[in-house]
Kinemage of the C-alpha trace (Angstrom):
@kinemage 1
@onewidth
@group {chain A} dominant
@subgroup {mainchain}
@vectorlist {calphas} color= white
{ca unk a 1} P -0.967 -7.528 14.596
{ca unk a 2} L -4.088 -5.525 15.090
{ca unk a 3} L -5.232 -2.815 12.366
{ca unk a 4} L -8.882 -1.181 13.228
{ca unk a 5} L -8.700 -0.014 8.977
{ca unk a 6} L -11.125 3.398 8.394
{ca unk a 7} L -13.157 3.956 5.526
{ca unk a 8} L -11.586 7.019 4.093
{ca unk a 9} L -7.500 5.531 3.569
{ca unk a 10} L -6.939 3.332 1.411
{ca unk a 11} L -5.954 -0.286 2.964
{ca unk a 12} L -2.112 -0.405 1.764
{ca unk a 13} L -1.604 3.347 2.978
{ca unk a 14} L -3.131 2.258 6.814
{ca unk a 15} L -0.799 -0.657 6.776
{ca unk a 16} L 2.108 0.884 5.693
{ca unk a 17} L 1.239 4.101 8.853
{ca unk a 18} L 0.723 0.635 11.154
{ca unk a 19} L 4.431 -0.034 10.228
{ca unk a 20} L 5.741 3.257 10.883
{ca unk a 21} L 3.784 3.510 13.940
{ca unk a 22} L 5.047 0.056 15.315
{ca unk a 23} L 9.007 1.000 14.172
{ca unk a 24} L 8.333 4.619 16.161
{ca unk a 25} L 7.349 2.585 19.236
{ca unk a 26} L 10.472 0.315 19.061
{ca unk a 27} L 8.529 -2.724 17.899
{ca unk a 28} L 10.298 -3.512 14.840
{ca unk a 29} L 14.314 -2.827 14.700
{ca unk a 30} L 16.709 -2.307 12.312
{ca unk a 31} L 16.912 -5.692 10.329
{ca unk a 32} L 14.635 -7.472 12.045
{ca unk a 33} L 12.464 -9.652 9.709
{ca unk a 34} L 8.610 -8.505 9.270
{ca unk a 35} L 6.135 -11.055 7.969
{ca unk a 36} L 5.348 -12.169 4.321
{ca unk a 37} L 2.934 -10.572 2.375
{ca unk a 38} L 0.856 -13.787 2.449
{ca unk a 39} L 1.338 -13.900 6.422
{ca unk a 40} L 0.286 -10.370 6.438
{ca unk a 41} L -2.619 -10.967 4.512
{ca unk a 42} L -3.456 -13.692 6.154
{ca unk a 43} L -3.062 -11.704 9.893
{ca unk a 44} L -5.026 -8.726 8.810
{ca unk a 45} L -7.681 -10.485 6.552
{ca unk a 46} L -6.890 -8.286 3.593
{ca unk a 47} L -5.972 -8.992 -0.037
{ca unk a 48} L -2.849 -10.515 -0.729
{ca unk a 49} L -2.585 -7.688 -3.633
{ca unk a 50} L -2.884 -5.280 -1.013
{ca unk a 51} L -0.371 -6.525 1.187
{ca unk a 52} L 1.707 -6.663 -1.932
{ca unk a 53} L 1.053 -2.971 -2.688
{ca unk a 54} L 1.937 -1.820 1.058
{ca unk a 55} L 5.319 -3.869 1.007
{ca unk a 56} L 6.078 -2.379 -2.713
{ca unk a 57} L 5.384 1.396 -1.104
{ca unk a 58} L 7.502 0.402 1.940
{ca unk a 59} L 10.313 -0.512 -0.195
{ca unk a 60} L 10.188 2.536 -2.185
{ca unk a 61} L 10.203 4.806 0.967
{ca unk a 62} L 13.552 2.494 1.705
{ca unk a 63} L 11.287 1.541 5.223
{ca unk a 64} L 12.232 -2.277 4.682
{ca unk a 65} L 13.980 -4.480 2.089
{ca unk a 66} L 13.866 -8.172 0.361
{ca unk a 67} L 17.256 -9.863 -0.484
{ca unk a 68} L 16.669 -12.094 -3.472
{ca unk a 69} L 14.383 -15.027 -1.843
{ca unk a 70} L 14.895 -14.310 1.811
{ca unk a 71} L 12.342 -12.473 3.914
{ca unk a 72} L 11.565 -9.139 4.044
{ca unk a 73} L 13.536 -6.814 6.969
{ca unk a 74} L 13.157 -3.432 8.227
{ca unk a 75} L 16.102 -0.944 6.530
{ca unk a 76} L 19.153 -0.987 8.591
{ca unk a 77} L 19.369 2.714 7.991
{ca unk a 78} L 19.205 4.695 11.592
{ca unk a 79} L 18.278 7.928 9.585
{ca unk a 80} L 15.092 6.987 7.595
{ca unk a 81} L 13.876 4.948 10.923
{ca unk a 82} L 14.631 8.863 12.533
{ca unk a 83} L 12.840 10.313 9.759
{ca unk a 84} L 9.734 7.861 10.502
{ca unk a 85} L 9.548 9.383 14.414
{ca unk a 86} L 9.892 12.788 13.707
{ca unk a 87} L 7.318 12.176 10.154
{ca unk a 88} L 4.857 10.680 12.775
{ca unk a 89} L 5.400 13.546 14.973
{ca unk a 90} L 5.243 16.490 13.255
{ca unk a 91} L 1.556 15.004 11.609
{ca unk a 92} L 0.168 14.835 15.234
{ca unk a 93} L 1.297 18.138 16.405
{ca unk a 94} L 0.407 19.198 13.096
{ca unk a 95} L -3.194 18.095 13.083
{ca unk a 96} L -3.466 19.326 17.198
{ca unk a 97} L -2.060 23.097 16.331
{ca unk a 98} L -4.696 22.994 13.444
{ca unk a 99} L -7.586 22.254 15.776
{ca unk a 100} L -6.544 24.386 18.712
{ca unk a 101} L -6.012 27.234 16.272
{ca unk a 102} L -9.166 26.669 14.999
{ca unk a 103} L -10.933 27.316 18.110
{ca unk a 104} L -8.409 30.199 19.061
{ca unk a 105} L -6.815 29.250 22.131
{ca unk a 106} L -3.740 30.925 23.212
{ca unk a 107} L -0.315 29.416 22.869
{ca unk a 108} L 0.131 29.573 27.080
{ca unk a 109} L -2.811 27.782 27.554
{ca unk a 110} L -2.220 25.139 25.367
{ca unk a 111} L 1.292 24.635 26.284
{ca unk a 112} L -0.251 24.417 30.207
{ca unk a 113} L -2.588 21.985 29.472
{ca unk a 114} L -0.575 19.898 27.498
{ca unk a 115} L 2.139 19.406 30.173
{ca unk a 116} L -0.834 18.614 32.666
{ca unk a 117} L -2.208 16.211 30.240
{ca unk a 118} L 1.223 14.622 29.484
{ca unk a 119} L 1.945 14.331 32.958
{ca unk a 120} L -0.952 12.661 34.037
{ca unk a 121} L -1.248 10.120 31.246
{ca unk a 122} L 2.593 9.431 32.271
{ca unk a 123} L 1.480 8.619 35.902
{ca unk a 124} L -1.179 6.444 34.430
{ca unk a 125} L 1.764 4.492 32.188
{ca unk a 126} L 3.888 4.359 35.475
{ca unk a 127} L 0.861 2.814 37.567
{ca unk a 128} L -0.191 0.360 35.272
{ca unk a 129} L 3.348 -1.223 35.024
C-alpha cells in the first residue's frame, strides 16, 4: 500500500480517501479483510493513533467493520460501496466543472475534448496490457 500523504489533509482523512479509492477500483470487496491498524501503521509509516482514527471514521461511515476480536472487513453492504463510486465521482467532475468554468469554456468543447482525452488514455490502458 502506497499513500504519497499532502500537507494540507490531515493523515487519517488521506487514508480513509486511499480506502475509498482502492474499494472504487475493485481492490478491496465486500468482506474481504483489510489490515490491522498496527499493520497499517506499520505499511504507511504513520502513527498507530492515526491509523486508529482512520479505522474509527471508516466505521462510522459503515465503510468496514470489526467483529469482537476478529479482523477488520470491508461492509458487506453493496449500497454504501455504490455510494463510495459515485462520492468519488461526483468530487472529480465536481472539482473539473469548477476549473473549466473558471476559465469559461463552453460546455461542447469540453464535452469534445473529454471524449478525445478518454479515448486516448483508454488506448493507452489497452496497449499496455
Amino acid at each position: 500500500m502506497d499513500i504519497k500523504f499532502n500537507n494540507r489533509d490531515p493523515v487519517y482523512v488521506q487514508v480513509i480517501r486511499h480506502f475509498k479509492e482502492l474499494i472504487a477500483k475493485g481492490y478491496y470487496v465486500a468482506g474481504q479483510e483489510i489490515p490491522s491498524r498496527r499493520e497499517l501503521a506499520n505499511q504507511l509509516k504513520i502513527n498507530p493513533n492515526t491509523a486508529q482514527r482512520a479505522y474509527k471514521e471508516m466505521e462510522e461511515q459503515q465503510l468496514i467493520y470489526t467483529e469482537g476480536n476478529l479482523p477488520s472487513s470491508i461492509t458487506k453492504d453493496e449500497t454504501v460501496l455504490k455510494n463510495v463510486r459515485e462520492e468519488l465521482i461526483i468530487e472529480a467532475v465536481d472539482l473539473f466543472v469548477g476549473s473549466i468554468q473558471s476559465i469559461n469554456v463552453p460546455l461542447s468543447e469540453v464535452l469534445e475534448l473529454v471524449k478525445k482525452t478518454h479515448d486516448a488514455k483508454s488506448g493507452e490502458t489497452e496497449e499496455s496490457k
